[in-house]
N, C-alpha and C positions, 0 to 999 in steps of 0.2 A: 378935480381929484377923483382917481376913478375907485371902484367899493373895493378892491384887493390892497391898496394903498392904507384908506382908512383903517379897514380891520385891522393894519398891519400899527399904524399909528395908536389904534386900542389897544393891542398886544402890549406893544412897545412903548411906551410913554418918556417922552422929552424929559422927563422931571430926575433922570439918572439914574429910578430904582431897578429897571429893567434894559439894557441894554443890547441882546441879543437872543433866538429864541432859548439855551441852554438856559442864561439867566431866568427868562420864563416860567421854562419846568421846574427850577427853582425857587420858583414865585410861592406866596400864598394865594390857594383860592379861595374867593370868597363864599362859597358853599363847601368847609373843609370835609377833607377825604374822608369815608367811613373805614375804617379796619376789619372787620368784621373776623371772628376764631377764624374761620376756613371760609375762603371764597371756591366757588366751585371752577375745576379745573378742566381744561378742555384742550385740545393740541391744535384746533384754527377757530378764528371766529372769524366771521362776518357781517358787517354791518353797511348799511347806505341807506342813502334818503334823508339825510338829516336836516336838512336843509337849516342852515345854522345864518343866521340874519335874517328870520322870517317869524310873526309872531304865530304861525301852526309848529313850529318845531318843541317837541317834546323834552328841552332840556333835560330839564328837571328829574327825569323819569331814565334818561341816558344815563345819569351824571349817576344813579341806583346801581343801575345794570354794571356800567365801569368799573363800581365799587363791590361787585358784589361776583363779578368775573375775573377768570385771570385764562390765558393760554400763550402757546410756543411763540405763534403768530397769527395776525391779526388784519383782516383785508378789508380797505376802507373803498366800497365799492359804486362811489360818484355818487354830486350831489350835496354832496356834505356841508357846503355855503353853497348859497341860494345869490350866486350872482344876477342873475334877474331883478330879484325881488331890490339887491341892495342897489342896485341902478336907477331905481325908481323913488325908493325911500331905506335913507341907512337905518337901519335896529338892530343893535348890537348889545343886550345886554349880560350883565355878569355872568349869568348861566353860561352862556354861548362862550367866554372866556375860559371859564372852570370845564366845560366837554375839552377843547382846545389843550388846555393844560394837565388834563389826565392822558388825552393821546401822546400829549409828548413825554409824559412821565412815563409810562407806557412802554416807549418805545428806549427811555434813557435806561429801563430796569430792566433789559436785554429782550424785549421782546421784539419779533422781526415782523414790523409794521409798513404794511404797502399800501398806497394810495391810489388809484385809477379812478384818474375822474370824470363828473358825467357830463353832460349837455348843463345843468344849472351851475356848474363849478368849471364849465369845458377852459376857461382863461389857463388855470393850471395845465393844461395840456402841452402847452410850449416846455413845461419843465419837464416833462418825461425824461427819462432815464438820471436822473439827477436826486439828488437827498436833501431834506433841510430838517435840521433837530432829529435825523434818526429817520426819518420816514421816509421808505424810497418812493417816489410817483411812479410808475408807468400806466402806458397805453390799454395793456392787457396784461395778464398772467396765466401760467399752466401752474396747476396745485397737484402737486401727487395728492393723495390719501394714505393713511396707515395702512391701508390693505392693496395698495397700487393702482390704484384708478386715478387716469390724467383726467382733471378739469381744467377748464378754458373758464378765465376770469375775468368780466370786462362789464362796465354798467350796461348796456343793452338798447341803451336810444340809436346805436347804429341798426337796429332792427326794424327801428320805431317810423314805419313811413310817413307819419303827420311829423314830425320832427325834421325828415331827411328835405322830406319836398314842401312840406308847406309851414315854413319855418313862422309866419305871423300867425298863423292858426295853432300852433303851439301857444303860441303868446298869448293871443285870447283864448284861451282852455287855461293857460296859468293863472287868470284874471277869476274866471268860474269858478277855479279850483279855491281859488282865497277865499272866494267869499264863502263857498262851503263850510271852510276849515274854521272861519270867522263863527257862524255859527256853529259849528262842532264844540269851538272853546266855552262859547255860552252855556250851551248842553252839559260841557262838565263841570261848569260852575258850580251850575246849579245840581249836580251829582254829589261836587265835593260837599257841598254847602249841608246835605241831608247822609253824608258819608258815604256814599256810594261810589261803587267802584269806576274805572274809567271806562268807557265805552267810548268807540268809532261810530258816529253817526255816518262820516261820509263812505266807510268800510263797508255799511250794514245799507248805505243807497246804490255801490256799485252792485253789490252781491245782487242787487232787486233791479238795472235797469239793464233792461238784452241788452243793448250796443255797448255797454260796457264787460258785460260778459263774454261776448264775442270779441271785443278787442283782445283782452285778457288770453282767452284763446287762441285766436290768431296770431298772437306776439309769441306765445310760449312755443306755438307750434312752429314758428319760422327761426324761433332761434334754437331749438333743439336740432330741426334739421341742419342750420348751418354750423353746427360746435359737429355734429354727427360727420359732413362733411370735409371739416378738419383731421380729420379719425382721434380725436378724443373722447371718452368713455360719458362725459357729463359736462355739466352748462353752470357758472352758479352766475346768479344776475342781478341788477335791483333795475332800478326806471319805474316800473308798474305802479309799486307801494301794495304789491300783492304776495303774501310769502306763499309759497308752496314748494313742495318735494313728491314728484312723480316722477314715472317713466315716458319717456314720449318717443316712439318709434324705437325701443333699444339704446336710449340715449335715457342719460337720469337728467333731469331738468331742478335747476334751483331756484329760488329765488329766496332773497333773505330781509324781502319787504320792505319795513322805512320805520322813521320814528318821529312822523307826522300823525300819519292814521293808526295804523296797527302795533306800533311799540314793539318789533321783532327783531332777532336776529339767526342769523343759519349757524351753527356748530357744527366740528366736528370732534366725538369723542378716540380716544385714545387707541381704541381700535379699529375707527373708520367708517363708524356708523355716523351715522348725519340727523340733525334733528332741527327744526323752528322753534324757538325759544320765546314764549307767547308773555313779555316781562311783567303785563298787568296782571296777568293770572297769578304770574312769579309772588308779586308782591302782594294780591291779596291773599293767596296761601302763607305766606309767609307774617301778614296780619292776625288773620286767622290762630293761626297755631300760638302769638303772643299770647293774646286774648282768652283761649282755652282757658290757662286756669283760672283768672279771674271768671270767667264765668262757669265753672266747675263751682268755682267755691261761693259762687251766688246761689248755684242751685242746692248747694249741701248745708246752706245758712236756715 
């Protein structure tokens, strides 16, 4: 039974409560939705890297963000199940359903939800041009903006030359990679455990080793020139698990990072300005400012 199957058999359960993905989104999740007075509103959002059947994926912290955004439409930019990982060993818990189940609510509450997906989700690719529960797949996408600028939309491992040509060497770098992320989880255990905020260990080791810095740079650098050679104005992309927003040769370069390491996503606001949305920061200001008055009113006791 191969891992697109299974998660599909977790989705859907034999037992009659659920029988098709509409039924689904009409499911209950098991971490219920937050409502929150005003979620903040945006006219695109972007996210990828989720890697969803992998114990580094950031559910928990997605399933926040979901609830605490809302926009027009919404670009799911590869990656988002970790069929690799689930090849090797299925993890599929609750979380990983409730992300799942807001996309598709998401998508049922008229927002126009597009999927492109990466090298770790590539299986989906055969569905290109096709919808299921509301979310159309494709290959790639052109995104206007509010102020007219075409971007070119696509996850970015066709950039990625350790991918293209040395496809088992990807595999073992995805092996390195786990084990990082294994110790990352410890690191915020033990964060939570003393209340501390979230932090990337393995974020805060690319930033510090050159050949990962220079990847970084070589990827951004070859795939602005090829969106540039499209004749489109910018690039938005994930693969890396590095957000950024610059200029690279007269070409605006995106990337809308992941929500393994860094907990990002790229926006865009209603007039076409673009920003990286840094969710931990999100949520410890948002901690923060509960907090204020009780402790105003410790300090006025």
């Amino acid at each position: 039974m191969d891992a697109v199957t299974r998660i599909a058999m977790t989705l859907l359960p034999g037992d009659g409560a659920v029988t098709d993905l509409a039924d689904f989104a009409n499911s209950t999740p098991s971490i219920p939705e937050h409502t929150p007075t005003e979620r903040q509103r945006f006219r695109t959002i972007w996210i990828s890297d989720i890697h969803l059947g992998t114990r580094g994926c950031n559910a928990e912290m997605l399933i926040d963000f979901l609830d605490h955004v809302d926009s027009d439409t919404m670009y799911l930019v590869g990656d988002i199940i970790d069929g690799w990982r689930l090849k090797k060993k299925f993890y599929w818990p609750d979380a990983h359903n409730d992300v799942v189940w807001r996309l598709l609510k998401r998508a049922k509450r008229g927002t126009d939800v597009v999927y492109i997906p990466g090298n770790h989700d590539e299986v989906m690719r055969q569905f290109s041009g096709l919808s299921f529960g509301g979310i159309s797949i494709r290959r790639k996408a052109i995104h206007t903006t509010a102020d007219g600028r075409r971007l070119l939309v696509l996850h970015g491992d066709e950039f990625d030359a350790i991918t293209l040509a040395h496809r088992w060497l990807a595999h073992v770098g995805d092996v390195a990679y786990e084990s990082l992320m294994a110790l990352n989880r410890l690191v915020n255990a033990y964060r939570r455990r003393f209340n501390m905020p979230y932090w990337s260990l393995s974020k805060h080791a690319k930033a510090k080793v050159k050949n990962a810095v220079e990847f970084i740079s070589n990827y951004e650098q070859v795939i602005a020139e090829a969106a540039g050679a499209r004749g489109v104005d910018g690039v938005v992309c994930g693969h890396i698990h590095t957000a950024e927003v610059r200029d690279i040769g007269g070409v605006q370069y995106y990337n809308d990072g992941d929500w393994v390491e860094g907990c990002t996503a790229l926006v865009e606001h209603f007039d076409g300005r673009m920003e990286v949305l840094h969710w931990a920061d999100e949520i410890a200001t948002r901690q923060a400012a509960a907090e204020a008055p009780a402790k105003i009113e410790m300090m006025a006791a």
